[in-house]
C-alpha positions as semicolon CSV with decimal commas, in nm:
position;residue;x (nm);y (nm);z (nm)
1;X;0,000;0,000;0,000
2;X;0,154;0,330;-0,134
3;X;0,079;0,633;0,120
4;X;0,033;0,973;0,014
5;X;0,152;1,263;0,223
6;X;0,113;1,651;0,207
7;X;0,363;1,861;0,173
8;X;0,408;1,959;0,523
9;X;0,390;1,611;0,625
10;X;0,692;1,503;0,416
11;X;0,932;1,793;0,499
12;X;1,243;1,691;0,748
13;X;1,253;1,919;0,940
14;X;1,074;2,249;1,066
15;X;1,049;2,556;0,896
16;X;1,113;2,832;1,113
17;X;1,377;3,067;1,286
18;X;1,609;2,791;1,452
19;X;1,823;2,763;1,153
20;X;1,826;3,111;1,077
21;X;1,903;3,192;1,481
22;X;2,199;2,947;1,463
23;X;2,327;3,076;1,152
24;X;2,357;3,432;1,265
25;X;2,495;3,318;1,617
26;X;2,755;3,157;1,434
27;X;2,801;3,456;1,273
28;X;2,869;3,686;1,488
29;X;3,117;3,441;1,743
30;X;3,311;3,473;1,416
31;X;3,329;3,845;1,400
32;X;3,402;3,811;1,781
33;X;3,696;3,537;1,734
34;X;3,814;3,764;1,444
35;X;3,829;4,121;1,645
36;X;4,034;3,942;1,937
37;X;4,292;3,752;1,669
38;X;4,317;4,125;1,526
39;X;4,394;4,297;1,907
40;X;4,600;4,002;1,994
41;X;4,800;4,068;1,633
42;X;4,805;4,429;1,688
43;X;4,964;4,395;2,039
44;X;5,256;4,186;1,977
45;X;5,345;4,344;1,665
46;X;5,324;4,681;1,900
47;X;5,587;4,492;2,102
48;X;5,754;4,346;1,838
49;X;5,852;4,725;1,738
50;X;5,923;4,887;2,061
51;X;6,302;4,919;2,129
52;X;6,402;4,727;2,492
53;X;6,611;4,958;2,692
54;X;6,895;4,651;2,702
55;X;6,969;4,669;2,370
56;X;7,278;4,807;2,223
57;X;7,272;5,147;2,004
């Protein structure tokens, strides 16, 4: 026996905002991760360049 389903029956998963929500969570722990690689960068190339007082001129 063959059944027949409706659309919304046959889907596999919801429709809705959970994807979506993930998605732009995702999102922005990126831009977060990102902005702290770029400060951490920024400092120890800061440090990188400033002279110690021990060494020799």
């Amino acid at each position: 026996m063959v059944r027949i389903f409706r659309e919304q029956q046959a889907k596999q998963g919801r429709s809705g905002w959970h994807v979506l929500v993930v998605l732009i969570v995702a999102m922005l722990l990126a831009v977060v991760v990102w902005g702290g690689v770029e400060f951490y960068g920024e400092t120890i190339d800061n440090q990188a360049n400033t002279p110690t007082q021990n060494s020799p001129q």
